[in-house]
N, C-alpha and C positions, 0 to 999 in steps of 0.2 A: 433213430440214429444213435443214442445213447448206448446201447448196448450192442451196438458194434465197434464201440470204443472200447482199448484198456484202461483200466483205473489210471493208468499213471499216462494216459493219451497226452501228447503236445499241439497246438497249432500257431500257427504265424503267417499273418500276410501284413502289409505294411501300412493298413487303417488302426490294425488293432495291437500289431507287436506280437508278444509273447504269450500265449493263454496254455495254462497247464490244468490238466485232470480230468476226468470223466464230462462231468456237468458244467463247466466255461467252454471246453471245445465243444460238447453238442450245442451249445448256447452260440457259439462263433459263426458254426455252420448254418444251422436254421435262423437265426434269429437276422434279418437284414439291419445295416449298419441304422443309426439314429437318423430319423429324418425321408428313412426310404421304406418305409413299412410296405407300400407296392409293390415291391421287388419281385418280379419276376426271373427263375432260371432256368433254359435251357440245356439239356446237355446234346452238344454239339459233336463231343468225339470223346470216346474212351477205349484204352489201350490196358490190358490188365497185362501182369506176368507175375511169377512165381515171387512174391516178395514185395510188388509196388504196384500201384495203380495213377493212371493219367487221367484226368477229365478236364476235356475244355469247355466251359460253361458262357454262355452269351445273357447277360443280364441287362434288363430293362426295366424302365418300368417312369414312373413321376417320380421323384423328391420335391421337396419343400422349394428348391430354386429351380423348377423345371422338370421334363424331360430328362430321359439318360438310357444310355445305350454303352456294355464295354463288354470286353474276351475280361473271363477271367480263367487261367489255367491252376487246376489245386492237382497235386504231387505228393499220394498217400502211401506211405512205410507201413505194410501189414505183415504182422507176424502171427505165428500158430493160431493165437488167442484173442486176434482182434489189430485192428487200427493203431497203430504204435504214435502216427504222426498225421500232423498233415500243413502243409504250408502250400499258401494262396500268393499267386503272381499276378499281379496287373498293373497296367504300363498306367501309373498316374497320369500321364497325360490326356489318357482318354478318362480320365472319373470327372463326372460330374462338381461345379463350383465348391461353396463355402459350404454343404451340408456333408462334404466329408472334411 
């Protein structure tokens, strides 16, 4: 995943906030949040075009309080040279208890 990213790559979804540069965004993407090392992802639907890519991703898997099943939707800004951005959507109320 790393070297589909630009050196100066962004990501954001709303577990982890703001992560900047090459090696914390492939870290954000691969790496499943604390507690969820099961994590499985699906890709459910992807939409490319000149510029951006869509993916809706269905994750599952155990964490430490259970079970867990959610959509997550990521929204990636690609330019000439690679992945500029990427920020991750999902409706907290479907995330799993206190392991997020």
């Amino acid at each position: 995943m790393g070297r589909l990213l630009r050196s100066d790559a962004r990501y954001w979804d709303c577990l982890r906030g703001d992560v900047d540069g090459r090696e914390g965004v492939a870290a954000a993407l691969t790496e499943p949040a604390e507690g969820h090392a099961g994590a499985r992802f699906e890709m459910e639907t992807l939409a490319v075009d000149a510029g951006c890519a869509v993916a809706e991703l269905r994750v599952s898997g155990t964490a430490t309080s259970g079970p867990f099943g959610f959509v997550m939707t990521e929204v990636y800004a690609i330019e000439h040279d690679g992945i500029a951005s990427c920020r991750a959507y999902i409706d907290p109320a479907e995330l799993p208890g206190p392991a997020y």
